[in-house]
C-alpha positions as CSV (number, residue, x, y, z in Angstrom):
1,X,-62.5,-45.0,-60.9
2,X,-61.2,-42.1,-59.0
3,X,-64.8,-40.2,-58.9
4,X,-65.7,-43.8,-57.9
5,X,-63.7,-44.1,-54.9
6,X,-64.2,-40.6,-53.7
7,X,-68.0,-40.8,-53.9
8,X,-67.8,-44.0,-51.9
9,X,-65.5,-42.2,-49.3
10,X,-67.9,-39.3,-48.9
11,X,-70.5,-41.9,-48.6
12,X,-69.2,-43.4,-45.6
13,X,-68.5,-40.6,-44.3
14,X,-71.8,-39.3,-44.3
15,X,-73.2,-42.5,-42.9
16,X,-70.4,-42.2,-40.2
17,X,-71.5,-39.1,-39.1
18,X,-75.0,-40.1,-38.9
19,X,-74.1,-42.4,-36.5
20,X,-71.6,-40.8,-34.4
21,X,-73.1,-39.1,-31.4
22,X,-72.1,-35.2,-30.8
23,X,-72.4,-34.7,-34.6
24,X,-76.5,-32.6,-34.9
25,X,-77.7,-30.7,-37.4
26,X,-79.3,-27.3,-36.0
27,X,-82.8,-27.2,-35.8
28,X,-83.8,-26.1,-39.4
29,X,-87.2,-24.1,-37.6
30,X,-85.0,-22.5,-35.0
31,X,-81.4,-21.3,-37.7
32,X,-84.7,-19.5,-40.0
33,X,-85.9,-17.5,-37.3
34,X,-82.4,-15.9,-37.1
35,X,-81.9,-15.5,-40.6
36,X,-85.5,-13.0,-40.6
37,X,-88.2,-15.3,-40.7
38,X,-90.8,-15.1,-38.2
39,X,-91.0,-14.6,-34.3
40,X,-90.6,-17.4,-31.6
41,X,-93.3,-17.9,-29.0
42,X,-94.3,-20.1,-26.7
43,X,-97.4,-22.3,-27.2
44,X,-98.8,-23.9,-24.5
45,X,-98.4,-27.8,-24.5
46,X,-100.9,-30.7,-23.2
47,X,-99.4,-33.4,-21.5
48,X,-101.3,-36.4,-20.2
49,X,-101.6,-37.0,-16.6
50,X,-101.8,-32.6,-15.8
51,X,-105.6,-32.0,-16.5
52,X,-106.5,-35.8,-15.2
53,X,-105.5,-35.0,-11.5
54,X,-104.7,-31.4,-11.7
55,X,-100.7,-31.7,-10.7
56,X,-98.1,-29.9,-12.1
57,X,-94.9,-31.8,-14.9
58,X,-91.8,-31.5,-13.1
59,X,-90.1,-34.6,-15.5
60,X,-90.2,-35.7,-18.3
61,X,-88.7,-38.6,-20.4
62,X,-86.7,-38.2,-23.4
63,X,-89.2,-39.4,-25.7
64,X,-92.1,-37.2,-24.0
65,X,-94.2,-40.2,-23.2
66,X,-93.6,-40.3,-19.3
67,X,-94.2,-37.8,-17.1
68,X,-93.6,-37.1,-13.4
69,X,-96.0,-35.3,-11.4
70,X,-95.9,-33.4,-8.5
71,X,-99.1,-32.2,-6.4
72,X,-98.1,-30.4,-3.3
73,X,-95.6,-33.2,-1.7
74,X,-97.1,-36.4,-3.6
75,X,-95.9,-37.6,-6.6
76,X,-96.9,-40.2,-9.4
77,X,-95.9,-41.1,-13.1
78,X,-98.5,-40.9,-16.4
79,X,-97.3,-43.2,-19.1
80,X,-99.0,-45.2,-21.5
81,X,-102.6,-43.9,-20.5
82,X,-102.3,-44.5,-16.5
83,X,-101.4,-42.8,-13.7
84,X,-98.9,-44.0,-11.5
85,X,-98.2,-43.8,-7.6
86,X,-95.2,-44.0,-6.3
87,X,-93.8,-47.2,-4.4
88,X,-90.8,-47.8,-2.3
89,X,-89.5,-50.9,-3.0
90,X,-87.0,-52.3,-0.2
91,X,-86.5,-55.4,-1.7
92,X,-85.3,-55.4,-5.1
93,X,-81.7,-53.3,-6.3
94,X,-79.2,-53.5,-3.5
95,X,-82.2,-53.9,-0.9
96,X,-83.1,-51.3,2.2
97,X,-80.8,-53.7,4.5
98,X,-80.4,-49.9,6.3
99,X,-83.7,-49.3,6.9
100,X,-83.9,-45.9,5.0
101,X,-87.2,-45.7,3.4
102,X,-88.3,-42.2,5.3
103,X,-84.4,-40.9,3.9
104,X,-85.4,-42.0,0.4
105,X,-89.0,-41.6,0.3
106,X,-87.6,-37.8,1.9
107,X,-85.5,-37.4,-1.6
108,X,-87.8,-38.1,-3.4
109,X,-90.9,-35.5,-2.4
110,X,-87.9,-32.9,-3.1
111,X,-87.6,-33.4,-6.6
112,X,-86.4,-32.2,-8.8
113,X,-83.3,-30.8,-7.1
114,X,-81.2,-28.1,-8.7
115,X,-79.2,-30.9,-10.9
116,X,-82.2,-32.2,-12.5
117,X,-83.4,-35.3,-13.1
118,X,-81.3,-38.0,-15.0
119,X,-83.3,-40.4,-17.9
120,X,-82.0,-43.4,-19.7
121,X,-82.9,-43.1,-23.8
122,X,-85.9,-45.2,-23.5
123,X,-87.4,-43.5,-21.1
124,X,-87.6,-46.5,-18.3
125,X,-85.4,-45.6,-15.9
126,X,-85.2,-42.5,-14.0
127,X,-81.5,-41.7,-11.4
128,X,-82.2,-39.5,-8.7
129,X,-80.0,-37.1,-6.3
130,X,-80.1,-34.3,-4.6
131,X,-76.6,-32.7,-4.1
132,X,-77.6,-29.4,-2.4
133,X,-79.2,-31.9,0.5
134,X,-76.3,-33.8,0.6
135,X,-73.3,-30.7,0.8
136,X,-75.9,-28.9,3.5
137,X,-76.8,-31.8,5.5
138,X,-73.7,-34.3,5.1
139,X,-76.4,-37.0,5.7
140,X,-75.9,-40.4,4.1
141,X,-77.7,-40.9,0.7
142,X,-77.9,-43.5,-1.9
143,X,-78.3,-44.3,-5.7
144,X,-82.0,-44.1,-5.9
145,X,-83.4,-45.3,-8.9
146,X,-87.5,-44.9,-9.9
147,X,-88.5,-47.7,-12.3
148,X,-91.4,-45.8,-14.3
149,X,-92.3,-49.0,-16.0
150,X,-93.6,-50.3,-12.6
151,X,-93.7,-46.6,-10.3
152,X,-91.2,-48.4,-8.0
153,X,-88.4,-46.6,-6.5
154,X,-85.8,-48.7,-4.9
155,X,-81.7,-48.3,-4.1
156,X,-78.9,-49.3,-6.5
157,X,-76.4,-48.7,-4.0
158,X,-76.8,-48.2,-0.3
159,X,-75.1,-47.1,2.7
160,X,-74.9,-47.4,6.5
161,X,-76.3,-44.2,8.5
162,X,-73.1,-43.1,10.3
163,X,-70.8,-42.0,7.6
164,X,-67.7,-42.6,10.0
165,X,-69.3,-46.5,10.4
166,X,-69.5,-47.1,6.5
167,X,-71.9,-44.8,5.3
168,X,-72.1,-42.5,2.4
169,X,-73.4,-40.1,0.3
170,X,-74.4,-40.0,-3.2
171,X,-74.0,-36.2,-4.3
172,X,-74.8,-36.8,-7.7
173,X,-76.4,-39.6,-9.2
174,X,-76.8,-40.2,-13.2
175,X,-78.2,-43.1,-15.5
176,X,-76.4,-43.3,-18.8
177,X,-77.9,-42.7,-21.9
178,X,-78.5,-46.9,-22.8
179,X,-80.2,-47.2,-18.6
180,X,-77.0,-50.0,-18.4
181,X,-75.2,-48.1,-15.5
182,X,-75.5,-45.5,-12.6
183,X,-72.4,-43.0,-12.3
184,X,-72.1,-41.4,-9.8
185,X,-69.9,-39.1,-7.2
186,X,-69.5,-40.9,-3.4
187,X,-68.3,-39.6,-0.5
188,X,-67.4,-42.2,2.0
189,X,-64.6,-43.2,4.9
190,X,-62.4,-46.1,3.5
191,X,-60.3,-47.2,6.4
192,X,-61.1,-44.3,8.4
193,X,-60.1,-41.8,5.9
194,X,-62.4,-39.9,3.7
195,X,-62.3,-40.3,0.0
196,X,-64.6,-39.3,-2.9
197,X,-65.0,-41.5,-5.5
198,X,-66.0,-41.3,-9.3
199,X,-68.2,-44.6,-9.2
200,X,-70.9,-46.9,-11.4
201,X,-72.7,-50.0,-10.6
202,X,-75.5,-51.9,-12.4
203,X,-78.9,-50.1,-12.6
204,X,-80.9,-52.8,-11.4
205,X,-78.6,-52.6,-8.2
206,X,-74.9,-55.0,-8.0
207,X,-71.3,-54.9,-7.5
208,X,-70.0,-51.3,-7.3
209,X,-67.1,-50.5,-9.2
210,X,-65.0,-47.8,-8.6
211,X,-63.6,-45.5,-11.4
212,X,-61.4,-42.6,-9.8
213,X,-60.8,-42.5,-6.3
214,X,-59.4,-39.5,-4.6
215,X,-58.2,-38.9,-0.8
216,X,-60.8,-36.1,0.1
217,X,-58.6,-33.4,2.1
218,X,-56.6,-30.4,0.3
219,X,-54.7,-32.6,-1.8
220,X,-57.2,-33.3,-4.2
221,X,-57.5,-32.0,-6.8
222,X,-61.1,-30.2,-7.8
223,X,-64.1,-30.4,-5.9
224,X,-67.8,-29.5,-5.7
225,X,-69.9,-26.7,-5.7
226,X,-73.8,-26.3,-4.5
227,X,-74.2,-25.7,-8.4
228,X,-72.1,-29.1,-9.8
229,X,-73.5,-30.9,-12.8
230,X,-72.7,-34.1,-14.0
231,X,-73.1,-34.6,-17.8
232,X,-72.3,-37.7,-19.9
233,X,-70.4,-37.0,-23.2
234,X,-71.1,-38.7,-26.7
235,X,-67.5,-41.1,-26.3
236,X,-68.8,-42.5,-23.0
237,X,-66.7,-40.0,-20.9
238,X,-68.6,-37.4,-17.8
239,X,-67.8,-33.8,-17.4
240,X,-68.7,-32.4,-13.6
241,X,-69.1,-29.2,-13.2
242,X,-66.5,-28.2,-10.1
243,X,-64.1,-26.5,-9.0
244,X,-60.2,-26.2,-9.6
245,X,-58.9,-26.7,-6.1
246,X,-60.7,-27.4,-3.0
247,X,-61.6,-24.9,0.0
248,X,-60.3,-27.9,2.4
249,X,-56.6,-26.0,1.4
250,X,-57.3,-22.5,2.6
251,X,-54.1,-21.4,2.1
252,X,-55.1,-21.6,-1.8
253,X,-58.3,-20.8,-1.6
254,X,-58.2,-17.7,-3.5
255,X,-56.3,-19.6,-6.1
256,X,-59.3,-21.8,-6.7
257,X,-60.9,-21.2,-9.8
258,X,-64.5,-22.5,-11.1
259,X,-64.2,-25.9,-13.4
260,X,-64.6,-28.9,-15.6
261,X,-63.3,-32.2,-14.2
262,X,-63.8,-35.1,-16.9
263,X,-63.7,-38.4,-16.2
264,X,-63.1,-40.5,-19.3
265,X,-62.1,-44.6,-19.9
266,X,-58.4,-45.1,-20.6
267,X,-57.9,-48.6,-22.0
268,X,-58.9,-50.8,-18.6
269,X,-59.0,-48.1,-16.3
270,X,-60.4,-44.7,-15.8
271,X,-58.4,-40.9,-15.7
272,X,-59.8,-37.9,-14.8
273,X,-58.9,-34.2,-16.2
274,X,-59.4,-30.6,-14.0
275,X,-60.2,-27.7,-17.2
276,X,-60.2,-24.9,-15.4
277,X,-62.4,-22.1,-16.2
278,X,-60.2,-19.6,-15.2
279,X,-63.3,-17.7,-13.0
280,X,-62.2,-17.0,-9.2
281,X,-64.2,-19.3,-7.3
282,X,-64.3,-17.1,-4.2
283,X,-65.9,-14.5,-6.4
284,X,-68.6,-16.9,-8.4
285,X,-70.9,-19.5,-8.3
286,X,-72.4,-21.6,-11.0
287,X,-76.3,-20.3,-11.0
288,X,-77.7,-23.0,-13.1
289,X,-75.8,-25.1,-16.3
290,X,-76.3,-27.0,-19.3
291,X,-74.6,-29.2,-21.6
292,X,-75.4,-31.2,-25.0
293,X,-73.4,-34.9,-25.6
294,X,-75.5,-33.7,-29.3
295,X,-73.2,-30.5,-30.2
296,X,-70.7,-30.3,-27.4
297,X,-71.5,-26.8,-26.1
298,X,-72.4,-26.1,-22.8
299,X,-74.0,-22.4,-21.0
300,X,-73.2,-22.4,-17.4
301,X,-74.5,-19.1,-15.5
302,X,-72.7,-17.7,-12.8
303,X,-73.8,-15.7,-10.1
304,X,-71.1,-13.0,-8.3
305,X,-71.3,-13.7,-4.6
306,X,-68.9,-10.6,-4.5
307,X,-69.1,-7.0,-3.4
308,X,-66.7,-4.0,-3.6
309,X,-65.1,-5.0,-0.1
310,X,-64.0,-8.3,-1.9
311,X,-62.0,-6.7,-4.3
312,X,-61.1,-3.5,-2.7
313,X,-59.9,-3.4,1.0
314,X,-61.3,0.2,1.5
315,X,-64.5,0.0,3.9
316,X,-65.9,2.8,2.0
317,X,-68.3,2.9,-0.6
318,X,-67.2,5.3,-3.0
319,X,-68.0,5.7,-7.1
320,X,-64.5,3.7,-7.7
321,X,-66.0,0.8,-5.8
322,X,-69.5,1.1,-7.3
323,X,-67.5,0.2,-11.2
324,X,-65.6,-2.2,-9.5
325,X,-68.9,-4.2,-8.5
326,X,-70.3,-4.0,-11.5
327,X,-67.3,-5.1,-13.7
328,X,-67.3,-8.4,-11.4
329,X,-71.2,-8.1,-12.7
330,X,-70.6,-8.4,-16.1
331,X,-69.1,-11.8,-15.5
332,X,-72.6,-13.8,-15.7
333,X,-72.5,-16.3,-19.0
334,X,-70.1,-18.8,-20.0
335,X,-70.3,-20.9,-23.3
336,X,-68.0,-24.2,-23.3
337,X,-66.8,-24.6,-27.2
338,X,-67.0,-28.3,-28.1
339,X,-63.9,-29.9,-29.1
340,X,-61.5,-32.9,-27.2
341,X,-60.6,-30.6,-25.1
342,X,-63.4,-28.1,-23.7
343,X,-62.5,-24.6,-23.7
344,X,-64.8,-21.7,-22.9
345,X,-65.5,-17.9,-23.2
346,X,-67.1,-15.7,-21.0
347,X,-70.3,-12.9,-21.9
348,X,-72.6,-10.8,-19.9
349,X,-75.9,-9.0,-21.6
350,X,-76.9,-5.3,-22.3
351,X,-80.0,-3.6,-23.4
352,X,-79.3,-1.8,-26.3
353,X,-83.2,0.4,-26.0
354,X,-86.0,-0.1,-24.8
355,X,-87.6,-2.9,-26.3
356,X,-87.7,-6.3,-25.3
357,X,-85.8,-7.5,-28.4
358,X,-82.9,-4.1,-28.2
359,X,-80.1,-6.3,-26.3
360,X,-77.1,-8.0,-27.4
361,X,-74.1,-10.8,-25.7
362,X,-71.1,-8.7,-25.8
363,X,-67.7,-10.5,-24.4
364,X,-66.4,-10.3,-21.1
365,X,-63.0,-11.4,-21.2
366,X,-61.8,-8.0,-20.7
367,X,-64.0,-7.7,-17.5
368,X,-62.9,-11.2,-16.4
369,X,-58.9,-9.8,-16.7
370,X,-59.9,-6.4,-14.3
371,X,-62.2,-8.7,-11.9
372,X,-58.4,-11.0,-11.3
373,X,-56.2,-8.4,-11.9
374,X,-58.1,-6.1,-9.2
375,X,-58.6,-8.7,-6.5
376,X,-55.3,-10.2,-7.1
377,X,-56.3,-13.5,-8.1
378,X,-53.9,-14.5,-11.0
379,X,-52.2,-17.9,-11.8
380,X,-48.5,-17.7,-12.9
381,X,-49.1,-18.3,-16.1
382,X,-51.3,-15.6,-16.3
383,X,-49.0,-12.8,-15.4
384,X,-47.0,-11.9,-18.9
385,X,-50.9,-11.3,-20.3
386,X,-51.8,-9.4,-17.7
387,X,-49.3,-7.2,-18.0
388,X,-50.4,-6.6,-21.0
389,X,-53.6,-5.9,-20.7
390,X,-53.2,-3.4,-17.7
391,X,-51.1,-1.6,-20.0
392,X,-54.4,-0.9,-22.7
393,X,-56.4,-0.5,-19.5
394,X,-57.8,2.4,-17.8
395,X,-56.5,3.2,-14.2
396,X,-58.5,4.7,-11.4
397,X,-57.2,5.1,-7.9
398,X,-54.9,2.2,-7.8
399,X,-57.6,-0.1,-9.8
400,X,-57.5,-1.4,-13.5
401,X,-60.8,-1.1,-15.4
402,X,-61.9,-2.0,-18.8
403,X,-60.1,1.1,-21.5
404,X,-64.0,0.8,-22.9
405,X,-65.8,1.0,-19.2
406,X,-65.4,3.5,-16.2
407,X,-67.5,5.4,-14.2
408,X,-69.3,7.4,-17.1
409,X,-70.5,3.9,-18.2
410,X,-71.1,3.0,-15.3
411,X,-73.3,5.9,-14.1
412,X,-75.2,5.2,-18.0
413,X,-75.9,1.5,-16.8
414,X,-77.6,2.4,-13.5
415,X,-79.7,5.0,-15.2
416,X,-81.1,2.7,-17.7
417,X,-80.9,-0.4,-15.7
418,X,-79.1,-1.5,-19.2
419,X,-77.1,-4.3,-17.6
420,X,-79.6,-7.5,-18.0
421,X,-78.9,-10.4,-15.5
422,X,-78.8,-13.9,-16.9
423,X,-80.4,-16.5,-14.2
424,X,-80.7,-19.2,-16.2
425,X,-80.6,-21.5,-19.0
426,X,-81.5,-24.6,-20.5
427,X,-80.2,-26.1,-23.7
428,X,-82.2,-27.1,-27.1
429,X,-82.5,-30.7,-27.8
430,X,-79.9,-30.3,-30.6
431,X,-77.2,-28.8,-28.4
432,X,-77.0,-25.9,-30.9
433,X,-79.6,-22.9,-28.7
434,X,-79.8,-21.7,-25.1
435,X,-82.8,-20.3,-24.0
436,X,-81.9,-18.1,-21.1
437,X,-83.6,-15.6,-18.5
438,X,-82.4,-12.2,-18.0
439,X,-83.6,-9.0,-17.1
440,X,-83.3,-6.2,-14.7
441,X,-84.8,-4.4,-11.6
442,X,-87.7,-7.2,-11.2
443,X,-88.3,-7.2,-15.2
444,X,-87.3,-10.8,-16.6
445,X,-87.9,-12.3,-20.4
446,X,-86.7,-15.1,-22.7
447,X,-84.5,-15.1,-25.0
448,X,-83.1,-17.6,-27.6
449,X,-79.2,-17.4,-28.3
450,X,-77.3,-19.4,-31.1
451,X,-74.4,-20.6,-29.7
452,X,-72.5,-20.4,-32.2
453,X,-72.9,-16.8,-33.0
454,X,-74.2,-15.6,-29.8
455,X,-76.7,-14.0,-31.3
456,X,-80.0,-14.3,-29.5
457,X,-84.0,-13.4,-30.3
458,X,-86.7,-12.6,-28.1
459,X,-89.3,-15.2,-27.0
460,X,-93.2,-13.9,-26.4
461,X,-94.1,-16.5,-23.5
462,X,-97.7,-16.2,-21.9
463,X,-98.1,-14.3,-18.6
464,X,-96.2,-16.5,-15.9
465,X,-94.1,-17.8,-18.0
466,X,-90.8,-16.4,-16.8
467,X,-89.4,-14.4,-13.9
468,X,-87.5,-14.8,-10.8
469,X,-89.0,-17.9,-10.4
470,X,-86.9,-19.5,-13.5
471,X,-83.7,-19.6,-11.5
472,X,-81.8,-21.2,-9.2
473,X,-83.0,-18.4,-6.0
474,X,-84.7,-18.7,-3.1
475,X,-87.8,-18.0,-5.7
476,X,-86.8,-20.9,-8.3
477,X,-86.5,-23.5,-5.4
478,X,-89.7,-25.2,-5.7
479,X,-88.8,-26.0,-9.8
480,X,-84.7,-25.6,-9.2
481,X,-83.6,-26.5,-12.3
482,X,-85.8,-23.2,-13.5
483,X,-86.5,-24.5,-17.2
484,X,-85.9,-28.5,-19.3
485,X,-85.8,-28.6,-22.7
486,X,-87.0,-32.1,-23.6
487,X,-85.6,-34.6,-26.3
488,X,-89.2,-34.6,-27.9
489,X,-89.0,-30.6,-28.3
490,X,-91.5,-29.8,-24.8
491,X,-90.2,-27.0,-22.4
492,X,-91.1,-27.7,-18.9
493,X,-90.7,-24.1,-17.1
494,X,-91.2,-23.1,-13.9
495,X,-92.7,-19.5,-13.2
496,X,-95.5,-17.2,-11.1
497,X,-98.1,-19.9,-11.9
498,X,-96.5,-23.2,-11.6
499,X,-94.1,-25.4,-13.4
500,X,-96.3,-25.3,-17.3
501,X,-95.8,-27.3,-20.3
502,X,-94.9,-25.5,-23.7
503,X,-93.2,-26.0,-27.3
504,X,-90.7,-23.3,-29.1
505,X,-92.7,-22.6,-32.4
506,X,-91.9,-19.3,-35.0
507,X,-94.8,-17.0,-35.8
508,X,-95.4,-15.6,-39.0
């Protein structure tokens, strides 16, 4: 009776857990290639709608059966064997009672912004925003939806013009996973004060509810960056990418530290959480991010927007300040861990010889510690540790370094340009793999990394298939979110010859 019972435990269990989201298996294909068998390449995939009228895929649904094109500035849809145009609808949703068509019609011959693109499950409807617009221009935007049942795009929520007379802007817009609701982050005057707002509203367009709302001067509590991400989580809860702090309180400024702000359902109402990071804002940037509801781990890259003048007063440029730019350097990958409460570690990458494949993920932490320590950027619950680690550290003219990195290894790096440069990454469809950019001195490949074990594999991609251009730089613009990794297993990546269609396969 006993073996019984327990048998019909485990059962339910297992059928639990195949039922829970957040709980994938890794890709079977993918986990043999790093246990020794084969190589991974990419494979060039067709997609219907490319060849037909010669545009490039810059979406694509979660079940691969819609695509979005873009040719030059126009932009149209293939699903189920047609081809789409594009229609602004300013009747249906909310209704264009503003008369914004140019605004939206504007949006939308920008896609796909940095953010990406946001798909419900069955592929129908498609939540647009472009937050980089709206942080430059401050100009009012709205939750713009594209129907690609029908091609029509139309607003779920909408604003005046004049921000101070009502209006607002939608910085980031997303359509949960069932295509039910539109969350998303406004910023709007409410009695002649501004506020920003965690919000959702019905898809089809309705009554706007709103979830968090925060005063938005230096009392809040976290805010955006030109790289923030908005990602929903398997228990129906959103984590933004952010910041700790907000520049509007410059006296902390330099307390500020780079973030994830989750926004999760408590009974009837809504509570939000600030995780920091603990990576100096005024130091970093988020490059380009990704997280998996699937697995629960995340890769954000950060960029250092830093040089030796940041951390060290002295106006000279001397080989003390060369180390201390490139410790700040070899802050450039973070993994969030999954878990109910998101925690992270920090990596940067190094050629190990001169093949492709010679390079490893080392940690960072210790660089992380010099990088606060030197530029005096330390919480007060940070000091008793830091103590600590200054006293294993090595000492140079007033500055703390690594005890495993000073100038010798520094002098080592330049000559071998051994310190690769992560510029972005996208995640697998199971959560469980990153496929990230890096390189050095205008020499960029792919590379697969487990997230689990940070181990990571080259990737043979065809000629174009990589570069500068797979970022989030002034060369990744015109495909800013650099490389998707659809549901349905088909890479979209952008690179010297367009944004191209491919699948990960292993090579004998």
């Amino acid at each position: 009776m006993k073996k019984t019972l327990s048998f019909l435990i485990a059962l339910l269990l297992a059928i639990l857990a195949g039922c829970t989201p957040g709980l994938a298996d890794k890709n079977a294909e993918l986990a043999k290639a790093f246990e020794g068998g084969g190589t991974l390449q990419l494979v060039p995939a067709e997609l219907f709608g490319v060849a037909e009228t010669g545009a490039e895929p810059v979406g694509i649904s979660p079940d691969g059966k819609t695509v979005l094109l873009r040719r030059g500035r126009d932009f149209a849809l293939a699903r189920d064997g047609k081809i789409l145009p594009l229609a602004f609808n300013g009747e249906r949703g909310a209704g264009d009672i503003f008369g914004k068509q140019k605004l939206v019609l504007s949006a939308v011959t920008n896609l796909p912004p940095m953010e990406g693109l946001s798909w419900s499950s069955d592929g129908r409807y498609l939540a647009i925003s472009n937050l980089r617009q709206g942080l430059m221009n401050m100009q009012s935007m709205d939750a713009i939806v594209l129907d690609a049942a029908s091609g029509e795009v139309y607003l779920a929520d909408t604003f005046d013009r004049s921000i101070l007379k009502g209006g607002g802007i939608v910085f980031l817009n997303r359509v949960d996973r069932s295509g039910t609701y539109l969350y998303y982050l406004l910023y709007h005057y409410v009695d002649d004060e501004p506020r920003l707002q965690f919000c959702r509203c019905p898809v089809e367009g309705g009554t706007r509810e709103v979830l968090i709302d925060s005063a938005y001067d230096k009392t809040i509590p976290y805010d955006l960056s030109s790289g923030s991400a908005l990602y929903e989580a398997a228990d129906g809860s959103w984590l933004l990418t952010g910041t700790r702090g907000t520049f509007r309180q410059k006296e902390n400024r330099d307390r500020m530290r780079l973030a994830l702000i989750r926004f999760s359902p408590s009974g009837d109402e809504w509570k939000q959480e600030v995780i920091s990071l603990g990576i100096p804002y005024e130091l970093y940037q988020y490059s380009l991010s990704g997280w998996s509801a699937a697995s629960g781990y995340g890769a954000l890259c950060v960029s250092c927007n830093t040089n030796a003048s940041n951390i060290s007063l002295d106006g000279s440029f001397s080989l003390t300040q060369g180390v201390l730019m490139s410790v700040a350097q070899h802050v450039n990958f973070v993994r969030v861990l999954p878990g109910d409460s998101p925690s992270c570690d920090v990596w940067y990458l190094q050629k190990t010889g001169e093949g492709t494949g010679d390079a490893e993920l080392r940690p960072a932490e210790d660089f992380l510690w010099a990088v606060r320590i030197n530029s005096n950027r330390l919480d007060e619950s940070e000091t008793a540790e830091a103590e600590e680690w200054t006293a294993g550290s090595r000492e140079k003219d007033g500055y703390y370094f690594p005890k495993d990195y000073g100038a010798e290894e520094y002098k080592e790096d330049l000559k071998h340009n051994s310190l690769l440069t992560i510029l972005g990454a996208c995640l697998s469809p199971d959560g469980h793999y990153a496929l990230i950019n890096a390189g050095s001195a205008g020499s960029f490949s792919l590379y697969l990394v487990d997230l689990e074990t940070m181990k990571l594999l080259p990737v043979d991609a065809p000629e174009g298939g990589g570069g500068l251009a797979v970022s989030a730089t002034a060369m990744g613009l015109s495909f800013a979110p650099g490389f998707i990794w659809n549901e349905d297993g088909t890479l979209l990546i952008g690179g010297d010859k367009g944004v191209r269609a491919f699948r990960l396969e292993t090579a004998p």
